[in-house]
N, C-alpha and C positions, 0 to 999 in steps of 0.2 A: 683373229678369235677362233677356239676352237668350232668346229662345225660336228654336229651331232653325226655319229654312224648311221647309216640306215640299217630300219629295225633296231634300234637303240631300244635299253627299257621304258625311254621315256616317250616311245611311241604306243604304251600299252597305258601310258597315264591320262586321266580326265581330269581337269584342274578346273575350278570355280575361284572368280576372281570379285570381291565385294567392290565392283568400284564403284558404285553409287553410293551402297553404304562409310567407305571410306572417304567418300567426298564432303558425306554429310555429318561424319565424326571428325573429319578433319585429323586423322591418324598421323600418329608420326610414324621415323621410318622403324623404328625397333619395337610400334604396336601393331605393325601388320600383319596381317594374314590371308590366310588361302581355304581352301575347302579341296581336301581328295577324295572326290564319290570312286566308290568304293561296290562291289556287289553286294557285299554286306553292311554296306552301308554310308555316312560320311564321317571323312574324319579332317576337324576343324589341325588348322596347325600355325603357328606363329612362325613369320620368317627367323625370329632370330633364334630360333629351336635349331640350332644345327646340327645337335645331336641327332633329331628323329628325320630331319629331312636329309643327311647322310647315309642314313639306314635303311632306304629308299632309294633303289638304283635307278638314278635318272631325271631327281624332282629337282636336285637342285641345280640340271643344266636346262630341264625344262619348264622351271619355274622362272628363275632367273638371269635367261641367256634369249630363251625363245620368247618368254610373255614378256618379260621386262624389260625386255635389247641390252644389258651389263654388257657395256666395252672393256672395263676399266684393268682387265689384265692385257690387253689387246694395246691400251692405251699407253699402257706403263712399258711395256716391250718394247716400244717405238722409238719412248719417249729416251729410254736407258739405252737403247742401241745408237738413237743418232749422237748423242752425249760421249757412250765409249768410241766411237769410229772416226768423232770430231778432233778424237785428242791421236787417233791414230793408233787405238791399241785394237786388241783380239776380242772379242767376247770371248770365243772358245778358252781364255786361258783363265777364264773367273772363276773364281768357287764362291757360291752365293748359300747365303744365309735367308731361308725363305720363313718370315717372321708370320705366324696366322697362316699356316700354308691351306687347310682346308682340306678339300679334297683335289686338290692338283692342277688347279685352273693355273695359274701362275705360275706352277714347275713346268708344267706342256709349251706353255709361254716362253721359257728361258732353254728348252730344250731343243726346241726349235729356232732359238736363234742361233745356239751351239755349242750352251753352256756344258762343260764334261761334268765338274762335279757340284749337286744342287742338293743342301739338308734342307727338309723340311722343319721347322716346329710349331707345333699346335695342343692345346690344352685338354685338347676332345681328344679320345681314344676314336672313335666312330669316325672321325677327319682322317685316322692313318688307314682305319678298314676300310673308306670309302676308297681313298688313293691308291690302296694294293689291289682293290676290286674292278677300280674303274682305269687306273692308268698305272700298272703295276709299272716299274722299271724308271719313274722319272726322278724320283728322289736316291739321290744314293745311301743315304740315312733320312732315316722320319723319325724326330725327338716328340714323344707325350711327355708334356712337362709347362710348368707353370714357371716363367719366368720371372715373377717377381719372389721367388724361393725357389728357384733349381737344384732338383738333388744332384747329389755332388757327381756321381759319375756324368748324368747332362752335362755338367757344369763344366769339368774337365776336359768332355770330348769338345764340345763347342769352342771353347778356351782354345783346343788344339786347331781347331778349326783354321784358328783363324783368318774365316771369309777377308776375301777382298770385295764384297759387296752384299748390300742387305737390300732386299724388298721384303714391303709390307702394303699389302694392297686391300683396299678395303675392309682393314680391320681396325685402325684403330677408334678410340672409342667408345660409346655405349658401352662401356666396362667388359666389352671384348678383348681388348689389349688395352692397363693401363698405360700410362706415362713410366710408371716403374718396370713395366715389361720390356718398354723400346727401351730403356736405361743400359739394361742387361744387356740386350744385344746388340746396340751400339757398343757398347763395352768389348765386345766378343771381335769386333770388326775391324781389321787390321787398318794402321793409320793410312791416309790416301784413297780409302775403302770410298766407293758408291754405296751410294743409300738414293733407293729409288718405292717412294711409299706415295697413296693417294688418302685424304681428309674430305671427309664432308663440311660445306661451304662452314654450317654454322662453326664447327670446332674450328674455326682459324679467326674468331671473330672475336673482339675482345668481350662479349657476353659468355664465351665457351666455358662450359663447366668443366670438361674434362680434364684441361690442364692443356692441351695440346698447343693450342696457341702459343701460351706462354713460353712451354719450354722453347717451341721453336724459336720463337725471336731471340730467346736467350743463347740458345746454342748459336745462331747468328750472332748477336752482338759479343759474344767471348771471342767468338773466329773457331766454334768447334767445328761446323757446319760451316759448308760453304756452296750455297743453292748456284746450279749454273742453269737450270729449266724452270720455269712452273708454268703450268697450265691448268687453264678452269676448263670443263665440261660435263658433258652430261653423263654421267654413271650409270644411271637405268632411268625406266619410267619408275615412279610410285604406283600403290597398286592403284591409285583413284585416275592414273594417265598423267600427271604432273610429270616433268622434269625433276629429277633428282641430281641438284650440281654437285660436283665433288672439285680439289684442288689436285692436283698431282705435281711433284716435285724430283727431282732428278740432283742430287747434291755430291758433296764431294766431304769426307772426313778429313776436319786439319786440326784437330785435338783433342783431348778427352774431354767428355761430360762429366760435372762435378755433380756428385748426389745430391747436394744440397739444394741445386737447381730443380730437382724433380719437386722437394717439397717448397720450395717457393711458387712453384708454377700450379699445383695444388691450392696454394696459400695455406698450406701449414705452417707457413714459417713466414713471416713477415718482412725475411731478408729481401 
């Protein structure tokens, strides 16, 4: 896991953290929040504001790396390195599709194992500032762009892309990245292609709203997917001190996802 610089900006940050209050509202994880006192004053911020806690140099390694202990790039790096080395290939010779990339936890992640070339894409403009601000040089392209409608140059360059591996870490979900987004970029991902992504416990549970569940089994039972890892553990704290579990999956592409599966797995469609 990355380790803060010393004199980091996020040594000049004071954070307030509700966890009584959040124990006794019982919060979930995408109504939480933080307080940053401020000399002029506080200012209240929801975690899943990515936008404004990107724009803030340093909150979001010291809100959610330092207060919260977040392994889960840390995790996923381990998890895809001992999977590629088992089969006896190179890392260094991947080009990875970094799905929800954020501000660059995940690229530092695969840079460090020795990955040469890594795109980011992310929905948030403020996700590619923070990455050129905080760890300029790890992405070799950063896409702003929404993939469940990619304009068409995105579309094309990524299309050219074609990755031999996707991560998506801790993004999907909470309508941070639909089912219809990972669609896209599986699509993008050359056959044989890694795909290495982590889920929160509930979305793999046949109560899951999001659809994630669903597709995955689907993409398992077609044989598009072909899981050789999973692991459960712990993601971070909540802000209340709970354990927040997540799954993390390590897979292998052996054919294409059919659209229709995205709105079955929705239940749009009944098929």
């Amino acid at each position: 896991m990355s380790v803060p610089h010393p004199h980091s900006p996020a040594d000049e940050l004071t954070l307030r953290l509700p966890r009584t209050e959040a124990r006794r509202a019982e919060l979930d994880q995408d109504e939480e929040w933080c307080e940053l006192l401020r000399p002029d004053g506080v200012e209240r911020i929801r975690f899943h504001d990515y936008d404004r806690i990107f724009e803030i140099p340093g909150l979001y390694e010291r809100l959610f790396y330092d207060e919260l202990e977040c392994c889960s790039p840390t995790v996923v790096r381990e998890m895809l390195e001992h999977g590629i080395r088992g089969e006896g290939a190179d890392p260094t010779s991947l080009s990875v599709l970094d799905l929800g990339a954020g501000n660059g936890m995940v690229g530092e992640e695969l840079r460090d194992l020795g990955v040469a070339e890594i795109v980011g894409v992310d929905i948030l403009p403020e996700a590619r500032m923070a990455t050129e601000r905080d760890r300029p040089g790890v992405y070799a392209d950063y896409r702003v762009c929404d993939l469940t409608d990619p304009p068409a140059a995105d579309d094309d360059a990524l299309r050219a892309l074609a990755p031999d591996c996707l991560t998506t870490v801790a993004a999907l979900g909470f309508g941070d990245i639909p089912p219809e987004a990972f669609a896209t970029a599986f699509d993008y991902l050359a056959e044989d292609g890694w795909v290495a992504l982590t889920i929160r416990d509930d979305f793999v549970t046949d109560e899951d709203p999001s659809g994630f569940a669903r597709l995955l089994r689907r993409l398992d039972a077609e044989g598009a997917l072909e899981v050789s890892a999973e692991r459960r553990y712990q993601h971070r704290l909540a802000v209340s001190g709970e354990p927040l579990h997540y799954h993390a999956y390590v897979a292998r592409k052996r054919g294409e996802l059919d659209p229709s599966w995205v709105a079955a797995a929705a239940q749009l469609d009944p098929a």
